[in-house]
N, C-alpha and C positions, 0 to 999 in steps of 0.2 A: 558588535558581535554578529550582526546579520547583515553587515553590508555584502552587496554579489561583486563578485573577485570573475574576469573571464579566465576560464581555464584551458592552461599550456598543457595538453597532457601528461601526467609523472607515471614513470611506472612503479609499479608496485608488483606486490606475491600475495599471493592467499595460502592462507593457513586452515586446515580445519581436523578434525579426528573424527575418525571410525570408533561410536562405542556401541553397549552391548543395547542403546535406542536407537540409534541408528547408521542402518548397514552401509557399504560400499556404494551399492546404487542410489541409494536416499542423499549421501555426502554429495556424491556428482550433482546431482539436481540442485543443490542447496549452492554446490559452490558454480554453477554453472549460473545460477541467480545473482549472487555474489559476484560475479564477474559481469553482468549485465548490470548492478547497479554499480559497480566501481566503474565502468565506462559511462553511465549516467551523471556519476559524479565529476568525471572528469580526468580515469585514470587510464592506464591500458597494462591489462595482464601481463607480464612476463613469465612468472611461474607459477604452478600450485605446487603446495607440501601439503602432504595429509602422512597420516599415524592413525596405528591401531595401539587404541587405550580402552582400559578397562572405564574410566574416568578419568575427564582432562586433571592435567597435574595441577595441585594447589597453588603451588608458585610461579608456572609459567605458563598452564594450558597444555601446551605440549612438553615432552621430557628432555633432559639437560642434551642429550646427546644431538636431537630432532632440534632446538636451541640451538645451539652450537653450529650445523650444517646450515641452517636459516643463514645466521649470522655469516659466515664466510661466503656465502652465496650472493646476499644483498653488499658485502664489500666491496666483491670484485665483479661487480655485475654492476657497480653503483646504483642500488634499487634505493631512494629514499620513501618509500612507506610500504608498511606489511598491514596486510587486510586480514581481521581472523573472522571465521563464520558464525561462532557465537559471543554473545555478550561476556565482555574480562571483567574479573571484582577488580577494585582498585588496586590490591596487592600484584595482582598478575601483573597488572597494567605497568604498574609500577615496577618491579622486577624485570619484565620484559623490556622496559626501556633503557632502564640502569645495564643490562646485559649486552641489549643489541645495540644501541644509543643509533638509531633512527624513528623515525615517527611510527607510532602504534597506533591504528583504530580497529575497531571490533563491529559487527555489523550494526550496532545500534547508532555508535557515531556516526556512521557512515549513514544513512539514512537519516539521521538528525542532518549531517551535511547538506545530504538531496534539499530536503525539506525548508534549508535555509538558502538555496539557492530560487526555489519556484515557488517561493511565499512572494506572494504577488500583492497583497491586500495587505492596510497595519492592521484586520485580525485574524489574517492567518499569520503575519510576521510575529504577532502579540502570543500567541500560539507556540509557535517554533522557538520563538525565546525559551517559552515557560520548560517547555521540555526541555533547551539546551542546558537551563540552568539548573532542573531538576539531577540529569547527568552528570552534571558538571561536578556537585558540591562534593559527591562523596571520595571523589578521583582529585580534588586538590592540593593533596600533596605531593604528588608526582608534577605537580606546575611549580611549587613555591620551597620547595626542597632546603636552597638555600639562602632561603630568609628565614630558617626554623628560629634562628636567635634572632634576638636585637642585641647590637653591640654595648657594650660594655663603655665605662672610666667617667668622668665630671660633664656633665651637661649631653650624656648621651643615655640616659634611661629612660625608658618610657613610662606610658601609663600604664604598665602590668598587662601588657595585649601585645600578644605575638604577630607576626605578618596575616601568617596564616590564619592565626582568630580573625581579627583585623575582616581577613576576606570573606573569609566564611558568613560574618555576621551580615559584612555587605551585602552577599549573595543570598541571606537568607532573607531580609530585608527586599531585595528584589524581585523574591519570587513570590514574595506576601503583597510586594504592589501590582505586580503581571495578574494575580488570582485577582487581585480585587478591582480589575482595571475589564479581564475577562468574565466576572459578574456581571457587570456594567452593562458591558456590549451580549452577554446571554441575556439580558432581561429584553435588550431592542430587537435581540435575534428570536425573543420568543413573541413579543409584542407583533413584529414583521408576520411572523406565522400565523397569530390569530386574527389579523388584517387583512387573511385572506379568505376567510368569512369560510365555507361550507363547501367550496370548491375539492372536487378529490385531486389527491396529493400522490402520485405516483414517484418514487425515487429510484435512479439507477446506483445499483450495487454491483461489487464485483471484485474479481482482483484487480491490479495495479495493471495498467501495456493490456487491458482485453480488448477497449475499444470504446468504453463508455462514453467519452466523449464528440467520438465521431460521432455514433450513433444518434450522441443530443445534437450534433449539428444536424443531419438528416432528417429525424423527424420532427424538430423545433424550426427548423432554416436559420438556424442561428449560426455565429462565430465562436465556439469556442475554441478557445486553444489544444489541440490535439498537438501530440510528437510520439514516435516510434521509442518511449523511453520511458522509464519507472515513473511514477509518481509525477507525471508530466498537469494534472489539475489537482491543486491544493485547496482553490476556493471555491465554496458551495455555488453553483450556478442554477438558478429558478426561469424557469421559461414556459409562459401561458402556448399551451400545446391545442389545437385541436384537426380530431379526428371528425371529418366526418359533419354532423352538425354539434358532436359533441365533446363540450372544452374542460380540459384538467391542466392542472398544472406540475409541471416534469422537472427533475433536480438530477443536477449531476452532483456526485459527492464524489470525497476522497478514496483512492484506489486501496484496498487491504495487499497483505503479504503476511506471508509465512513467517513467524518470530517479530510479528509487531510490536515495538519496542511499549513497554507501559507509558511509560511519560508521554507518549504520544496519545494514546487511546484516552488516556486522562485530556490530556490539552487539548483533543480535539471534542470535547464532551458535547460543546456546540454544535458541533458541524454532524457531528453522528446523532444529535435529537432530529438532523430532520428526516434521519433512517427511520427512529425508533414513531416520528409522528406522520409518517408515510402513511397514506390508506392501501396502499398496494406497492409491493420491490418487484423491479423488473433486475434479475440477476442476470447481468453480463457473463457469457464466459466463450475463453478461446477455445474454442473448439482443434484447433491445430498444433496445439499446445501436447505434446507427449503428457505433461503430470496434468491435464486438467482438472481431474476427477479428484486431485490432491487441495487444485486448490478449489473448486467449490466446496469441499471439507471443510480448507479453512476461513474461508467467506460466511460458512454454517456458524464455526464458531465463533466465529467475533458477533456474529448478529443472535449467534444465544447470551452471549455475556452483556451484551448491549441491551439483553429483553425485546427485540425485535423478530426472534425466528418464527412465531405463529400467527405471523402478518401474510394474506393474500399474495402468492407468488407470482410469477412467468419465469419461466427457464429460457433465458436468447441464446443459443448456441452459436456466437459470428465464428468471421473469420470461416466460411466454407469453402472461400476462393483460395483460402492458402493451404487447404487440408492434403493430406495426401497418406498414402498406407502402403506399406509394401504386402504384396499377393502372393501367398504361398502356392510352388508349386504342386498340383494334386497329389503326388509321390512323394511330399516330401511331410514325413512321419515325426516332427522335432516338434513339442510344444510352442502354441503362439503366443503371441503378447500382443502388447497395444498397437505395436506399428501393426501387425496384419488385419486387423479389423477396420472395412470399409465403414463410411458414411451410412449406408443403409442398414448396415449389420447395427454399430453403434443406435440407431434408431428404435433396432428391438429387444436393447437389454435393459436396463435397473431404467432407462429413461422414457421407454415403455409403459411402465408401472410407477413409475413416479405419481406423488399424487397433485404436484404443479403441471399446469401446462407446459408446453415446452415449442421451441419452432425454430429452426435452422436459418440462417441468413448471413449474407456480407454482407456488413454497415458501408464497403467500401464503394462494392458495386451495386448496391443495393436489390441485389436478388432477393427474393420471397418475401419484398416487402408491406407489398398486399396483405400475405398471409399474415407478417406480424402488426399488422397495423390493425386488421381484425381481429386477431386475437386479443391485443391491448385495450382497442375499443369495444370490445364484450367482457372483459373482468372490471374496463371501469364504468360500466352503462350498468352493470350489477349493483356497483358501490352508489352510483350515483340515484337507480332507483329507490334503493334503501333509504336514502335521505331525504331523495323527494317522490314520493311516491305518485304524485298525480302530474307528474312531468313527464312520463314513460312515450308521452306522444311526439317526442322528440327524435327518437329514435327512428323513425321507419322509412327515411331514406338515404340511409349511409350507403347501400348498395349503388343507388342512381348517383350521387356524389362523387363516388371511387371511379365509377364507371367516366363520369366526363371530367372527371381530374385526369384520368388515362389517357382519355381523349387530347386533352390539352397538350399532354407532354409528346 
């Protein structure tokens, strides 16, 4: 189920709807993501369809007529697979296949997809199962359709179990040995954490493409795998960091998004304890990113549901080398938005008055790195006198350190 297949491009369509939660402009954003993870996966956009609905239709999502145009479009277009932007019940799923009779996914498969292509580790692979098959169970009758009977006459009855029971029980069975197999391995991954005795524990957090990984290569000098693509690190990576004369230990975790599928957030329960046992989040965000402010929103929420939000912050604003803003001109009387607000401006609103630090930087080119490396090394020289209080004479030549590190380079 989780072998990696190299992907030949297919094209595909995106589906999605305008309702009374969300507008025209919000759909763009969403399906403009949807489009960056379907090329992630391994697809390329030929169209979008979108509709305006009061609520998607029960039977199909979208309505018979918006159906219908799909369908003669992926005919004669020969599109074999339609991307839709929210999660389908089975019924849809199931209807929409029976209707259009080409492959259906919805953004949750689709990101199950990612997610079993760059499972790199058996526990993140252990992981990605649980949720494929979490997924899976309640959508199998649109697989097994027709095996609904077993046949019939002298020496062809069964033991009173249809196909489909048959699989179900299979697949339930499967995912009761995945939980109890990812017990197993939380108890080594919690063991691992307390083996690292009283050292502070910074974790980087963030959306998905902001950069987190670079950044741990930078300031670890380590190799992580970084790529210009969704959910490009699946497995928790721990690397003894030090600032200075002063040593903490630095984690890369898994990237969030918008409409994180549950099965995930559950399967990854592991890998998000070493958010929730962080002494301090350094929150990544793309600063060049038109919805940034969107998605540290939803980076907010996932780390309240997780019981992590009123953990010791840093705000890293990267990405400053790719920023850019159109400048109105002084005549010109139209209300602005996010494009015209520069870099400096951005500096003196809601981010201002935040009550986290906050600090601008390319992880690329690594401008204002000084700056964040001070900053990180004074929230965790906080954390770390708290713990050990008569160690504080550690601190007092991080200056002359930085100083002939500069030197050297």
């Amino acid at each position: 189920m989780l072998e990696k297949k190299q992907h030949n491009y297919e094209k595909a369509v995106l589906v999605g709807v305008v309702t009374q939660n969300q507008d025209e402009d919000k759909l763009q954003e969403y399906m403009d993501e949807l489009e960056f993870l379907a090329f992630t996966a391994g697809a390329t956009v030929d169209r979008r369809f979108t509709q305006k609905l009061t609520q998607p239709d029960s039977k199909t999502f979208v309505g018979s007529g918006k159906a219908q145009e799909i369908k003669e479009y992926v005919k004669e277009n020969e599109i074999g697979t339609i991307i839709f932007d929210d999660e389908l019940s089975p019924s849809q799923l199931k209807n929409l296949e029976k209707e259009i009779e080409v492959k259906i996914l919805d953004r949750t498969n689709l990101i199950l997809d990612i997610f079993a292509q760059r499972a790199q580790t058996s526990y993140a692979r252990t992981q990605v199962e649980l949720a494929q098959y979490q997924y899976l169970l309640p959508r199998l009758s649109k697989m097994w359709s027709h095996l609904d009977k077993q046949k019939g006459g002298i020496g062809m009855r069964g033991p009173g179990e249809t196909e489909i029971e048959t699989d179900r029980r299979i697949i339930r069975d499967r995912i009761s040995l995945l939980k109890d197999k990812l017990k197993v391995i939380d108890k080594q991954m919690a063991t691992q954490r307390n083996n690292r005795g009283k050292v502070v524990r910074a974790a980087l957090v963030g959306y998905t493409n902001v950069g987190k990984s670079t950044l741990m290569n930078a300031i670890s000098k380590s190799d992580v795998f970084a790529e210009n693509k969704l959910f490009a690190t699946l497995d928790t990576t721990v690397r003894k960091v030090v600032i200075g004369n002063l040593p903490f230990l630095l984690t890369d975790t898994v990237g969030f998004i918008r409409k994180l599928p549950t099965q995930l957030v559950e399967s990854f329960k592991s890998t998000l304890d070493e958010v929730r046992e962080a002494d301090l989040l350094i929150h990544v965000v793309d600063i060049s990113h038109e919805s940034f402010e969107d998605h540290i929103e939803s980076v907010n929420q996932i780390l309240m549901e997780i019981n992590a939000h009123q953990k010791p912050m840093i705000m890293v604003f990267n990405k400053i080398d790719d920023f850019s803003y159109e400048k109105k001109d002084e005549d010109d009387l139209t209300p602005g938005s996010h494009k015209n607000i520069s870099l400096e401006e951005w500096k003196k609103t809601w981010m201002a008055k935040s009550k986290h630090p906050a600090v601008f930087i390319s992880a690329l080119t690594r401008e204002n790195f000084p700056e964040m490396k001070r900053l990180v090394y004074d929230e965790v020289m906080k954390i770390h006198i708290s713990r050990f209080p008569y160690n504080d004479f550690l601190f007092e030549y991080f200056d002359d350190e930085e100083e002939g590190s500069e030197k050297q380079d």
